[in-house]
N, CA, C and O atoms as a GROMACS GRO file, in nm:
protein
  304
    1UNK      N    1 -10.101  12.163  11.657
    1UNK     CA    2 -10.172  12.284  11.622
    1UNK      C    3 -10.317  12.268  11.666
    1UNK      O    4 -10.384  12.169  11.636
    2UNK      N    5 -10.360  12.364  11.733
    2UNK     CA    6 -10.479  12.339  11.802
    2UNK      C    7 -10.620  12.498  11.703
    2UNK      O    8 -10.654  12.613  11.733
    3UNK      N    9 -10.645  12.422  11.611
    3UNK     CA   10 -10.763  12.513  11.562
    3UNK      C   11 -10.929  12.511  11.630
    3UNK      O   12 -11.004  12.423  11.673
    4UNK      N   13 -10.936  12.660  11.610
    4UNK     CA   14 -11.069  12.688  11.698
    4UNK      C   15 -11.181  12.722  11.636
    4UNK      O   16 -11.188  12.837  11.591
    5UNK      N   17 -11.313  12.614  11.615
    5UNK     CA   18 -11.400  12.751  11.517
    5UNK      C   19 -11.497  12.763  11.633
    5UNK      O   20 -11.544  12.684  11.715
    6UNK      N   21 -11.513  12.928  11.603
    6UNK     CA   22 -11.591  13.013  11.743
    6UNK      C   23 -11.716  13.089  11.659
    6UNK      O   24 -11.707  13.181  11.577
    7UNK      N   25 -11.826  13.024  11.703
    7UNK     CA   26 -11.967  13.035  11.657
    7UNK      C   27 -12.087  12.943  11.740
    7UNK      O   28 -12.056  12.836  11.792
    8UNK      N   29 -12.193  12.985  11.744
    8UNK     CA   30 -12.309  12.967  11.766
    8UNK      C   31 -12.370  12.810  11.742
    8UNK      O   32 -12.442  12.730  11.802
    9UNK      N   33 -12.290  12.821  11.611
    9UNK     CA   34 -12.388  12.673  11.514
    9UNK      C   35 -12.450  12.695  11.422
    9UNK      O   36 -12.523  12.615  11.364
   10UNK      N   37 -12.431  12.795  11.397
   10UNK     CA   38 -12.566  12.835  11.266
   10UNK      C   39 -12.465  12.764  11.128
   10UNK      O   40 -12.348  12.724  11.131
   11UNK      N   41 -12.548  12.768  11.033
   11UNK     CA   42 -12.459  12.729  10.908
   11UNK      C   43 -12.340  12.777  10.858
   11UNK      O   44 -12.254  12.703  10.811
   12UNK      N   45 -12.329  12.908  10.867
   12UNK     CA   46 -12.176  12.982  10.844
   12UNK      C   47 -12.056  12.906  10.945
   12UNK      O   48 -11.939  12.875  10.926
   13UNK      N   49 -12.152  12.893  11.063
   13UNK     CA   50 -12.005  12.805  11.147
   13UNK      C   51 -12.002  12.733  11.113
   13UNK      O   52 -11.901  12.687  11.166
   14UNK      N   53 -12.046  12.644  11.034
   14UNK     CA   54 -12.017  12.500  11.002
   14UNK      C   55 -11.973  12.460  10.860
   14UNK      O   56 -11.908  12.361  10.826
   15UNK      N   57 -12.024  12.561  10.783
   15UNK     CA   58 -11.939  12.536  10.652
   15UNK      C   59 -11.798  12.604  10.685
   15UNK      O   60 -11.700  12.577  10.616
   16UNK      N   61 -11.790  12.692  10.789
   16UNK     CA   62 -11.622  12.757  10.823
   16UNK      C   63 -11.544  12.631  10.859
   16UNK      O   64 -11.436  12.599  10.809
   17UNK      N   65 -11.641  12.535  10.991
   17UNK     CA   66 -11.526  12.449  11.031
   17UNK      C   67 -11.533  12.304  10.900
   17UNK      O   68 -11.460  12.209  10.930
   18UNK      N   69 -11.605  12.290  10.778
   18UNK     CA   70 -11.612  12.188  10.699
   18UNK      C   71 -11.453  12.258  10.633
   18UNK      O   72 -11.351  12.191  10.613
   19UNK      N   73 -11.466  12.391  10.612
   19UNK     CA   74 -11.357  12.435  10.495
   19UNK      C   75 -11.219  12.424  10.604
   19UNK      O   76 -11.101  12.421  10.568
   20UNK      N   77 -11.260  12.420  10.718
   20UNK     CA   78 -11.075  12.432  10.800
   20UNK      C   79 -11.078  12.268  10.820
   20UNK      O   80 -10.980  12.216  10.767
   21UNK      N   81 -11.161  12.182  10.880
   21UNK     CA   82 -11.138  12.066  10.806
   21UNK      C   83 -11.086  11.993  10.702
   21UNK      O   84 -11.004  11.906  10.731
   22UNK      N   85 -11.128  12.019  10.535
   22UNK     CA   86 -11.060  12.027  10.443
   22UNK      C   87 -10.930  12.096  10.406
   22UNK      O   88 -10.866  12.062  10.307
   23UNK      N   89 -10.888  12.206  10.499
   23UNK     CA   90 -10.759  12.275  10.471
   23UNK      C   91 -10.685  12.165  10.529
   23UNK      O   92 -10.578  12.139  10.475
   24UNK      N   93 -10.710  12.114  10.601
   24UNK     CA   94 -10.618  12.075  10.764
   24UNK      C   95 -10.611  11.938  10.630
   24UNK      O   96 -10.503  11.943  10.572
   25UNK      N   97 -10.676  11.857  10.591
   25UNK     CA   98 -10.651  11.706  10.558
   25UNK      C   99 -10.564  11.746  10.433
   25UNK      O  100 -10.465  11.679  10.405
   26UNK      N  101 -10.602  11.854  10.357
   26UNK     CA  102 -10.547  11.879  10.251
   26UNK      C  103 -10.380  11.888  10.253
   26UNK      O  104 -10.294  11.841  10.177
   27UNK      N  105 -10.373  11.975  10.381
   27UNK     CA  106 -10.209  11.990  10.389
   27UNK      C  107 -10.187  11.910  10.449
   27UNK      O  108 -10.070  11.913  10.488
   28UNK      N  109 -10.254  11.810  10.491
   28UNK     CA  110 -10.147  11.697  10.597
   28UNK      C  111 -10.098  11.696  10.705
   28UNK      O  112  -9.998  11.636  10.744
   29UNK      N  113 -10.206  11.800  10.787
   29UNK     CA  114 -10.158  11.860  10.936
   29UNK      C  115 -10.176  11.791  11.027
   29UNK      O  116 -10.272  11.715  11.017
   30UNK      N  117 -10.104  11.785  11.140
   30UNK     CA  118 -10.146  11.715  11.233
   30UNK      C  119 -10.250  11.804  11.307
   30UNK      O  120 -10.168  11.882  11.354
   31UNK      N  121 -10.356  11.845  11.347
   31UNK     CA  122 -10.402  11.961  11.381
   31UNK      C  123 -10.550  11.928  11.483
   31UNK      O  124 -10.652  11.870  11.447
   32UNK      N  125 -10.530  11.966  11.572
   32UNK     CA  126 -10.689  11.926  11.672
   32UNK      C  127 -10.777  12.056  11.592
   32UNK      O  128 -10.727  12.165  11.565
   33UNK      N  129 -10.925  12.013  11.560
   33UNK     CA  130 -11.027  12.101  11.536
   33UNK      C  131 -11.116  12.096  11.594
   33UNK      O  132 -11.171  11.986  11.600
   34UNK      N  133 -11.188  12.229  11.680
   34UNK     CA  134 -11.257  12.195  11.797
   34UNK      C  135 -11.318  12.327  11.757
   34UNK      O  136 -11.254  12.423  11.714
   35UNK      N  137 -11.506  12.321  11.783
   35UNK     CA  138 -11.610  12.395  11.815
   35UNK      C  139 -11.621  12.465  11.917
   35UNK      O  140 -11.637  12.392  12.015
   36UNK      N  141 -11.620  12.605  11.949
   36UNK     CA  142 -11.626  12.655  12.042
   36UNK      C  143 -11.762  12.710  12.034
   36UNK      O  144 -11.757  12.827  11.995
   37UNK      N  145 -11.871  12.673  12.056
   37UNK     CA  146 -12.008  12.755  12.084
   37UNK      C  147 -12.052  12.832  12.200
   37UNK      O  148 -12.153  12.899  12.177
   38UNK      N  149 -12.003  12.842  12.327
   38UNK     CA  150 -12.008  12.878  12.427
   38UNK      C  151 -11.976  13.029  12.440
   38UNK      O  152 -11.860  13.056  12.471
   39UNK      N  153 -12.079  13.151  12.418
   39UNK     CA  154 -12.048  13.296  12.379
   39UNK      C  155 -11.952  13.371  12.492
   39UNK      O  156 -11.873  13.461  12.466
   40UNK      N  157 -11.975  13.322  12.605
   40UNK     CA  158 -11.868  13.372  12.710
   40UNK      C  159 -11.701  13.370  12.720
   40UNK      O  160 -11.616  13.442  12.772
   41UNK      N  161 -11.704  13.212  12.622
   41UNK     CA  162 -11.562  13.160  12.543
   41UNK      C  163 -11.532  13.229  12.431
   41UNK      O  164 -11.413  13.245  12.405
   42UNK      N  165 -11.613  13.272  12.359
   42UNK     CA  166 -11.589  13.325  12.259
   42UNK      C  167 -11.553  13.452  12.267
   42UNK      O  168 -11.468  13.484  12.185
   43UNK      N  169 -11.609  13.578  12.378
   43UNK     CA  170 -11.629  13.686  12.394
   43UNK      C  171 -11.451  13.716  12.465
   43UNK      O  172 -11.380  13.816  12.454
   44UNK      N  173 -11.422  13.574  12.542
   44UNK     CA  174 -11.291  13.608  12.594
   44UNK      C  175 -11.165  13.639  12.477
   44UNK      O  176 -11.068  13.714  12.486
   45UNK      N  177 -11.222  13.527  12.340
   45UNK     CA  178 -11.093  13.603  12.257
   45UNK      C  179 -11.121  13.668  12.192
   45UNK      O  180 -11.062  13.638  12.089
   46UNK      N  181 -11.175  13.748  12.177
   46UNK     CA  182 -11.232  13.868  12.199
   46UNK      C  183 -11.278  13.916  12.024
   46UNK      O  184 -11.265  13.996  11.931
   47UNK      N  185 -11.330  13.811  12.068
   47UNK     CA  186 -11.475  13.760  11.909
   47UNK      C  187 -11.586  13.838  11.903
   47UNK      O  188 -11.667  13.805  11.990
   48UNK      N  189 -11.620  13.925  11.838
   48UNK     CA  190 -11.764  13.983  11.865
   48UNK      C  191 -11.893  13.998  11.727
   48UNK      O  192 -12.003  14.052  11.731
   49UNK      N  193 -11.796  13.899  11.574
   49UNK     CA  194 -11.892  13.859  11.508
   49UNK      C  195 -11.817  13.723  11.484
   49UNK      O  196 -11.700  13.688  11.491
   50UNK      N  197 -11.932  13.664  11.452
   50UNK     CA  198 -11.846  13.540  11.409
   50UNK      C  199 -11.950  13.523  11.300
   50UNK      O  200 -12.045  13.595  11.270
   51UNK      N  201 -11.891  13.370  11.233
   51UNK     CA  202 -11.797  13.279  11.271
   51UNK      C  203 -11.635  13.354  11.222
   51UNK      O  204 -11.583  13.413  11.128
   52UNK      N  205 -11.610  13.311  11.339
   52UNK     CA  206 -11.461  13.279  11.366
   52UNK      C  207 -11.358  13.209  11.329
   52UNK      O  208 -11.408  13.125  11.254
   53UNK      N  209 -11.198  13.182  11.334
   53UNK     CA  210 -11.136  13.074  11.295
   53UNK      C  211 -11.007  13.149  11.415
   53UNK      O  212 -10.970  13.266  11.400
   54UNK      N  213 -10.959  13.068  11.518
   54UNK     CA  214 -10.840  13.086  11.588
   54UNK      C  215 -10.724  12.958  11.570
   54UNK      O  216 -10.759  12.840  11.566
   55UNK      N  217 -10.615  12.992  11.563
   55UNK     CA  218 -10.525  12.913  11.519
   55UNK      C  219 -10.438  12.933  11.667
   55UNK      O  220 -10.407  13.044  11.709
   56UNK      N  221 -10.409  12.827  11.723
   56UNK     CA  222 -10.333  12.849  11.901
   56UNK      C  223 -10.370  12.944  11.965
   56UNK      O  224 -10.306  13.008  12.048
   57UNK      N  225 -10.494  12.960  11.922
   57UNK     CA  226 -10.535  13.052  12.076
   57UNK      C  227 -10.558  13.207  11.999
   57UNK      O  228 -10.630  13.282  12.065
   58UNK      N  229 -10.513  13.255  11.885
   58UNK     CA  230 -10.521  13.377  11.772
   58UNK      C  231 -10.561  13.358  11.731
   58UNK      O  232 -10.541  13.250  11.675
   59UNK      N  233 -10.664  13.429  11.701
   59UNK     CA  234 -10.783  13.498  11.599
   59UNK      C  235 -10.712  13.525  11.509
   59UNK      O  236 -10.628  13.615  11.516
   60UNK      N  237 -10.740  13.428  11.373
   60UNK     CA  238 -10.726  13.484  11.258
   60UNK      C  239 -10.811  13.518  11.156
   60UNK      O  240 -10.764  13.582  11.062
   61UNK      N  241 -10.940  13.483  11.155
   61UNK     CA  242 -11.064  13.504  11.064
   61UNK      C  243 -11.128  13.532  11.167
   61UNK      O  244 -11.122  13.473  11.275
   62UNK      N  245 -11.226  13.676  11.122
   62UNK     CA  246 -11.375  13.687  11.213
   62UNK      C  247 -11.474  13.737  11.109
   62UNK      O  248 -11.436  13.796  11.009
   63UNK      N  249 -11.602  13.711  11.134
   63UNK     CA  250 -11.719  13.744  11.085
   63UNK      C  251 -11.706  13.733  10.958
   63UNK      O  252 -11.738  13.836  10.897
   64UNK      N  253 -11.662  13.622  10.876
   64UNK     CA  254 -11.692  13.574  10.730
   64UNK      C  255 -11.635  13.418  10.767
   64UNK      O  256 -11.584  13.382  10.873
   65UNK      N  257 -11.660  13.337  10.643
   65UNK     CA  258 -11.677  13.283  10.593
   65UNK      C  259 -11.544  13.240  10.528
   65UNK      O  260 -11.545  13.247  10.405
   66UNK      N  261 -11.451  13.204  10.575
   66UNK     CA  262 -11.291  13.146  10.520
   66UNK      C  263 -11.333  13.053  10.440
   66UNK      O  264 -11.403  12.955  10.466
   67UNK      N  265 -11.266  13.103  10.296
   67UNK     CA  266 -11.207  12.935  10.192
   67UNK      C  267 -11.154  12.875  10.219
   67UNK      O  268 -11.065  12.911  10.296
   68UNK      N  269 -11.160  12.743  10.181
   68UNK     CA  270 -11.052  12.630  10.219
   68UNK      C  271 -10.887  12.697  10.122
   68UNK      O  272 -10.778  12.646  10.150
   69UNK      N  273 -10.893  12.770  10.054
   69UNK     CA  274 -10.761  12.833  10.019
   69UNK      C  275 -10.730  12.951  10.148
   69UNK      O  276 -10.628  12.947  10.217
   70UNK      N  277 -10.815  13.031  10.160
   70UNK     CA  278 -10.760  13.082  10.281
   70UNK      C  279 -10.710  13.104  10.352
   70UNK      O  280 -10.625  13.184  10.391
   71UNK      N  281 -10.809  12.962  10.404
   71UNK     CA  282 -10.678  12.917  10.563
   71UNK      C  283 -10.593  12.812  10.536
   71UNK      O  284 -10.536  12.758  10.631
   72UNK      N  285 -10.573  12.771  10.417
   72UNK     CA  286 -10.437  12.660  10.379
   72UNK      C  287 -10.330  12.788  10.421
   72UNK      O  288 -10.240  12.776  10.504
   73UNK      N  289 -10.364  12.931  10.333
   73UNK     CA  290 -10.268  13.017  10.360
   73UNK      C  291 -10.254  13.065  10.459
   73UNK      O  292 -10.164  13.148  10.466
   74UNK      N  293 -10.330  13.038  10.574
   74UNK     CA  294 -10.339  13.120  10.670
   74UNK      C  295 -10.265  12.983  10.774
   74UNK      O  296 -10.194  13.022  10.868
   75UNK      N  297 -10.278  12.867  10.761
   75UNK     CA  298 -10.181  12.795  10.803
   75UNK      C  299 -10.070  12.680  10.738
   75UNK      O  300 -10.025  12.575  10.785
   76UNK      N  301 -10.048  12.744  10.615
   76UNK     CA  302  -9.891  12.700  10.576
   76UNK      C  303  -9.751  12.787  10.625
   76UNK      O  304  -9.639  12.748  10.592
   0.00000   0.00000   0.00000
């Protein structure tokens, strides 16, 4: 499972990718988590607030702030 957090860097992206971090160890995933800051990358999946959260390549959170309950639900 390849998760994406798509943002800038500002603090919202980073407490997004701390909480999909903690989802991911919590459930025991095998799961790559990778920063996408690059707005031209971002604009392709077709992100236009962020932060973000893409799960294989799908956008599933945009422009807030996901709980670590959230996206447990958003990937169990």
């Amino acid at each position: 499972m390849d998760i994406q957090i798509l943002g800038t860097g500002c603090a919202k992206c980073k407490t997004l990718y701390a909480n999909a971090e903690a989802a991911v160890k919590e459930l025991g995933l095998d799961a790559t988590l990778t920063k996408v800051e690059d707005l031209r990358e971002i604009i392709k999946l077709g992100v236009m607030t962020t932060p973000a959260l893409a799960v294989d390549g799908k956008v599933k959170v945009a422009g807030k702030v996901a709980t670590v309950a959230d996206i447990k639900k958003l990937l169990a």
